[in-house]
N, C-alpha and C positions, 0 to 999 in steps of 0.2 A: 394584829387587830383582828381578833375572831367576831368583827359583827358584819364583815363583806361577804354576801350572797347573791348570786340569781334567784329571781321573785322566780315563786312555782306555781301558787297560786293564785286568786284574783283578789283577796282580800284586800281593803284599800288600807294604805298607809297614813299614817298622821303628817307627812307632808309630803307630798308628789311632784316632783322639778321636772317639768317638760323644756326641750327643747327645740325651738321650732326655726325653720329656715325661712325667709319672704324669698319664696318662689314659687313654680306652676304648681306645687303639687300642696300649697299653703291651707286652698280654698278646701278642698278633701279631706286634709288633717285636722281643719277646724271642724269640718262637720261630725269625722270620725270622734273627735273629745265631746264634739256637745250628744253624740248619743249613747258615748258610754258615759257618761258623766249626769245623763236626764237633763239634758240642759233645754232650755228653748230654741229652736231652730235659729239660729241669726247671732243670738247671743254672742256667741266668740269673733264670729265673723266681723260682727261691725264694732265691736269693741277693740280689739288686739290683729297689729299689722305685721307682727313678727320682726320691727325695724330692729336694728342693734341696739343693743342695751334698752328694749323695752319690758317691763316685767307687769306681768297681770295677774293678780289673784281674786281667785274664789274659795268659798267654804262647797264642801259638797259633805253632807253627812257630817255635818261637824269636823273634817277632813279638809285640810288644806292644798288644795292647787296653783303650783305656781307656772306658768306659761313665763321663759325668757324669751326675749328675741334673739335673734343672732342674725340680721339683713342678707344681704345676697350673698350666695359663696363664700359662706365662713369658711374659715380651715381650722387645724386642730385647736391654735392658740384661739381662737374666737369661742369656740366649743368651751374650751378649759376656760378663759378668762369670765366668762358668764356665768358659769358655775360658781368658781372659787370666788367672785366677787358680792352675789346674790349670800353665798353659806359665809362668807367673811363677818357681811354687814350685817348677819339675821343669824350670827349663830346663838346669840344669847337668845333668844325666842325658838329656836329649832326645839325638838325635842321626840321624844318616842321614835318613829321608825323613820326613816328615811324612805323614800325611792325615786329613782332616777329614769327618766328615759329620753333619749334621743329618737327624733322621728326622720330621721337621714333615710336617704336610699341603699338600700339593700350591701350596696358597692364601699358605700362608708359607715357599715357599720361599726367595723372592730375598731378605727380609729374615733369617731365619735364619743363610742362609749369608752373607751381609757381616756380621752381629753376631759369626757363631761367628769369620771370618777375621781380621774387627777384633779381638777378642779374641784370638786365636794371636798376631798381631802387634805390639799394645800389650805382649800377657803378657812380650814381648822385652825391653822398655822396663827401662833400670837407672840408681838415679839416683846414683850413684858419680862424680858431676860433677868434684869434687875429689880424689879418693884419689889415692896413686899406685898403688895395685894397684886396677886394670879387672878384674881375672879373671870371666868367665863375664858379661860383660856383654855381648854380641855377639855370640848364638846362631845370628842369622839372616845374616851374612855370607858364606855360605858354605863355614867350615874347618869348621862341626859340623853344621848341620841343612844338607841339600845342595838338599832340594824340600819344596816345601810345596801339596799336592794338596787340591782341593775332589771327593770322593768321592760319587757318588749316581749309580742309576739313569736320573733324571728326564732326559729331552732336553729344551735346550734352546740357543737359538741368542746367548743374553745373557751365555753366563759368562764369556767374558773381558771385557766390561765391567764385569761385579760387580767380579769381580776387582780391576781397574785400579781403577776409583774406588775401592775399597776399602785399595788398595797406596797411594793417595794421598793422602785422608785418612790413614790412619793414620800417614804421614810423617807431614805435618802437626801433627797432636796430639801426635807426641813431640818434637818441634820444639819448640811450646807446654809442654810440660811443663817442656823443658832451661829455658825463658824465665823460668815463672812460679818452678821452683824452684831457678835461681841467687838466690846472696846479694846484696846491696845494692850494695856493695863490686862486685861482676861484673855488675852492671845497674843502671845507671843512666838518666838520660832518652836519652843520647845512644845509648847500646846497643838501644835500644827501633827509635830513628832510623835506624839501623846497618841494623837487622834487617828492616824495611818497605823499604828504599832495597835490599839482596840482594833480597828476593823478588819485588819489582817487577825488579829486570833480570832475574833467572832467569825471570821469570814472564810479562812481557810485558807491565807495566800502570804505570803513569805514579805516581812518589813526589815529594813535594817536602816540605822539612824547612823549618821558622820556625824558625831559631836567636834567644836570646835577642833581640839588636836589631831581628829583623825582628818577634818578636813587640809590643814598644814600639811600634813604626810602624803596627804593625797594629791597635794599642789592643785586646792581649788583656790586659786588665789585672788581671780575676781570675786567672788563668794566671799573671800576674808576682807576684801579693801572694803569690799561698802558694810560691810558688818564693823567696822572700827567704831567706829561714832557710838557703838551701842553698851549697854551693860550686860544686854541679851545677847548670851554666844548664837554664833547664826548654828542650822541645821543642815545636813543636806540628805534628801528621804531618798531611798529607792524599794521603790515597790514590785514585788513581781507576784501575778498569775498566771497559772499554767494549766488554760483548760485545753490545750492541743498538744501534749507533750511532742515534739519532731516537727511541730508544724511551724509557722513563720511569727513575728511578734512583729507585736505593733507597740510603737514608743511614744510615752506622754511625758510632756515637759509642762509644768506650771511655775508659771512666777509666784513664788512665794514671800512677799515685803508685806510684812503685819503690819507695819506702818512707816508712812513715807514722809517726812519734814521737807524734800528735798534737799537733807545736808548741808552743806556750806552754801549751797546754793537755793537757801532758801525760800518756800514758795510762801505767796500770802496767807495770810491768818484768816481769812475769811471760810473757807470751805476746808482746811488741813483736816478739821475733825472727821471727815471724809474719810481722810485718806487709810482709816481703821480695813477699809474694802481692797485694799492695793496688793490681797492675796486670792483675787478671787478665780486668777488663774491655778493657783493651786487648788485651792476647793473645787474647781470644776474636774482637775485632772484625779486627785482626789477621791467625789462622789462617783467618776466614773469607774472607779477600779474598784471601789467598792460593790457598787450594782453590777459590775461585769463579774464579780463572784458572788454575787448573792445568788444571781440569776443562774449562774456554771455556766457561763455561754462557750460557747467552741472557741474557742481565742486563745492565743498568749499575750498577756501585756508586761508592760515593764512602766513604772511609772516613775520619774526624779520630778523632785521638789525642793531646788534650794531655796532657803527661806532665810530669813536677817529682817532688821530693822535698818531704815536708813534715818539713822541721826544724827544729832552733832553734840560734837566733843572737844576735844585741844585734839584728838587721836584723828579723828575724820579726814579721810582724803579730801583732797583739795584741789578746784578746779586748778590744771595745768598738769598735774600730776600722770605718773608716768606708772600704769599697775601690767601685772603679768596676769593668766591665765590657765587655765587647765589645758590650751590646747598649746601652751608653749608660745603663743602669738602674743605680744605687749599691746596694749591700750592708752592711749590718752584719752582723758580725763576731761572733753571740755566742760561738762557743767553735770556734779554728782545728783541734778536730778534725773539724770538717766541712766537711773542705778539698777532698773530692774531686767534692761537688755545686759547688763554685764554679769549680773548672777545668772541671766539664760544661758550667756555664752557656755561657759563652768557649764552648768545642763546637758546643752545638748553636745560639748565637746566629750563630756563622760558618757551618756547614750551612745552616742557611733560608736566611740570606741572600744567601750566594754559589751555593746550589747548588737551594734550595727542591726536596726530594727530594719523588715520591709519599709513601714512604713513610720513617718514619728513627726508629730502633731504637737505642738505650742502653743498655749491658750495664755494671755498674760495681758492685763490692765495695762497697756503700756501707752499711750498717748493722746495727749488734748489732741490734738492732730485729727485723730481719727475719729472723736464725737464730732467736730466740727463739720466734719464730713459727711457723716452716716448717723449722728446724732443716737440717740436709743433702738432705730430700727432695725439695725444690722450689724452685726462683728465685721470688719476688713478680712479678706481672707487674703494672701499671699502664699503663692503654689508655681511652678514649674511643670505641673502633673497634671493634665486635663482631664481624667479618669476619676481622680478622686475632687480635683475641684468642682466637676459634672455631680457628682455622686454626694457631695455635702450642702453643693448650692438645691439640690432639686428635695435632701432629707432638710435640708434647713425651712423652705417654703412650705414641706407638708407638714411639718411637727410646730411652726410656730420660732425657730430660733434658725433665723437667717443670717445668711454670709454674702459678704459681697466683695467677686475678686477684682483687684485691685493689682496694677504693673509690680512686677519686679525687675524691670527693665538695668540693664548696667549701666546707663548712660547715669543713672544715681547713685551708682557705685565710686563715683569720682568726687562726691560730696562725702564722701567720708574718709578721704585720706588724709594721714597724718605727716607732718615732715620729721617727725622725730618717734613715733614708733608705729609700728604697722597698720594701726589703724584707728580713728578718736572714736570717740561717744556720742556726738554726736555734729551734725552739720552745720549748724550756726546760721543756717538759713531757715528763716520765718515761714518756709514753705516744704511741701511735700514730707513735712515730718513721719508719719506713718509709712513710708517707702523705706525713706532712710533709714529709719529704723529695723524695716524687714531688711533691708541691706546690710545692716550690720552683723543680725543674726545668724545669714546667710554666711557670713565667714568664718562662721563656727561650725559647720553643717558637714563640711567637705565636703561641699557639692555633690549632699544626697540628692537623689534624682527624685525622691516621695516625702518632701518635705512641704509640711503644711505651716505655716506661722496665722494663728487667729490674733486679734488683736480687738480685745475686750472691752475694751474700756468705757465704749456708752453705753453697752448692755448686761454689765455681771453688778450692780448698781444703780437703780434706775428709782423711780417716782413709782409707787404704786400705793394698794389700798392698807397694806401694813403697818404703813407707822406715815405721820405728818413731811417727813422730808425722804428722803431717799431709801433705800435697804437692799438686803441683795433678794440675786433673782434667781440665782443657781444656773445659769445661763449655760450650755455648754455640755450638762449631765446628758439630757435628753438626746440632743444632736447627735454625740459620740454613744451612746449606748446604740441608739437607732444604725448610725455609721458602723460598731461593731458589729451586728445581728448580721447586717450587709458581708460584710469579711468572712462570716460561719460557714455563709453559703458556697465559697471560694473552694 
């Protein structure tokens, strides 16, 4: 997208998005716009309070001004959701030049303006995947908005890399969106496989795909039970980038189930259409290994994504059933809707072992449990590591995509044993699901000592301004790029 610049000179733009905070320094910034803007003294003041989600416009010169609010102590997501929501709702009326500015303190600039820019540029975002009428889906191509300006006084020598990294991620995330919010039908394992094999050649980073028979030879055999049910061979991805050759690697695991029926153990009919999103742990692990080579950040990573459909069939495992693994540990089976911790297991039992990362990270839709919990404001996090729990719970609060840790305690490790193979699927108890589950995990891990388990599931699919029910959110790209950049400095 060659229409992103820093404004140089003063010439006004055909529409101007201010961003403004209600706080001490509200009454000043009001005055500062009404006398570049020739306004009446008081005008702004007693019109516009800077509450959340208040939006103010004026013409000036035939030139449009839009004043958001964003209330007390926004943070980034506040920043970015104001924007992308205001360009969402008003892009069909956008048009000619854009510019943007945030009037943050000095301290918050550089985050400001990526939120506010990431915001203008998701706001683009339309998920009209299948229609055949596009209209008004494509604002930022250049036939209607021609530039798009980061407006401010402040000098400084950084802004075309905000910029860029900003331009790039938010590729990224709409990319992940197209992924997580295609139908079943248009995503499947192999479309997942498709998708990591493009962005590795565009990108510069080594993909290799386990088709069905290679995964057999490889004895990924949780991987192969709950692919049974399907006509779609499962996949299993691993990705590697190598921007520290000799240096340490960081390991991503995503659940990849394009779609979930819960198999024999089928779930209601009411919300399954849903369950199109039940790979949005792979998309986030995914979008991240792609922007970690877009970007070239100082890193190694290593990414697996086993991916399947879990369906049914006359073939489909069956609760009580008795499956084996990648790590050589057997599995009961008690209810194959908890198919996506057993393609993990497979996961992360191939990561230790082939690649034993410093550190290796889990992102995966995995349970009601954990909405009921934390509903859409926060992923669960599950860690043994205080360093890096500190370090994603305090990037999750400034970037907008928060974690909240949550026990791994063993006294839950006793709810998931099996009398007849090492260990089941799940606990049969109506409580503390999301534990149990990180418990399960955890017996795949070999008690890495920097194991992170996120647990996705009320936030990589949520309610927003894109479409009338749910869509994805890319949830997780941000967090872990941010969480990367941290690792560089190491």
């Amino acid at each position: 997208m060659n229409i992103l610049q820093k404004q140089i000179d003063n010439e006004l733009s055909n529409f101007t998005l201010i961003a403004l905070e209600s706080n001490q320094n509200l009454e000043n910034n009001l005055k500062s716009l009404e006398s570049r803007y020739q306004l009446s003294s008081g005008v702004l003041q007693n019109n516009f309070k800077a509450e959340a989600k208040e939006v103010f416009h004026f013409l000036n010169h035939d030139k449009h001004v839009v004043l958001l609010g964003l209330g007390k102590k926004p943070g980034f997501a506040e920043y970015l959701k104001a924007f992308r929501i205001y360009v969402h709702q008003n892009k069909n009326k956008l048009n000619g030049d854009i510019a943007i500015e945030t009037m943050a303190s000095p301290e918050n600039l550089e985050w400001s303006y990526k939120a506010a820019l990431n915001g203008v540029l998701l706001g683009g975002y339309c998920i009209k995947l299948y229609k055949a009428d596009k209209n008004g889906c494509a604002p930022f191509n250049g036939d209607k908005i021609t530039k798009i300006t980061l407006q401010s006084d402040a000098k400084n020598d950084n802004w075309n890399q905000w910029i860029e990294e900003t331009r790039l991620i938010s590729e990224t995330q709409m990319s992940i969106f197209d992924l997580v919010n295609s139908p079943s039908n248009k995503k499947y394992p192999q479309i997942l496989a498709d998708w990591a094999k493009n962005s590795g050649n565009k990108n510069g980073y080594q993909v290799e795909i386990f088709d069905k028979d290679q995964c057999e030879k490889k004895g990924l055999e949780a991987l192969l039970a709950v692919s049974k049910g399907s006509e779609n061979p499962p996949v299993f991805i691993i990705a590697q980038y190598l921007g520290n050759p000799g240096g340490p690697t960081i390991g991503l695991v995503g659940k990849g189930v394009t779609f979930d029926t819960g198999g024999i153990s089928l779930k209601p009919s009411a919300n399954m259409h849903m369950m199109k999103s039940d790979m949005g742990g792979a998309a986030a692990v995914l979008g991240t290994i792609d922007i970690a080579a877009k970007m070239k950040l100082n890193v190694n990573l290593v990414a697996i994504v086993p991916s399947t459909e879990n369906t049914v069939d006359g073939l489909a495992i069956k609760p009580g059933d008795v499956i084996g693994s990648y790590s050589g540990k057997t599995i009961e089976v008690i209810d194959t809707d908890a198919e996506g911790r057993l393609i993990l297991a497979d996961g992360l039992s191939y990561i230790v072992k082939n690649f034993n990362p410093q550190i290796i990270i889990d992102l995966a839709t995995l349970t009601g449990n954990c909405i009921m919990a934390l509903g859409s404001a926060a992923a669960a996090m599950f860690t043994l590591d205080n360093e890096i729990s500190t370090s994603l719970e305090n990037l999750g609060h400034t970037f907008g995509e928060k974690v909240w840790r949550m026990p791994l305690w063993d006294i839950y490790k006793e709810d998931m044993q099996s009398d007849i193979a090492d260990i089941k699927n799940l606990s049969g108890k109506p409580v503390a699901g999301a534990i149990t589950a990180a418990k399960f995990l955890e017996y795949f891990t070999e008690e890495h000592p920097k194991w992170v388990h996120l647990d996705i599931a009320g936030v990589a699919y949520t309610d927003n301004e894109f479409s009338m029910n749910r869509s994805g959110t890319s949830w997780g790209i941000r967090l872990l790029f941010e969480f990367l950049k941290t690792q560089t400095k190491k």
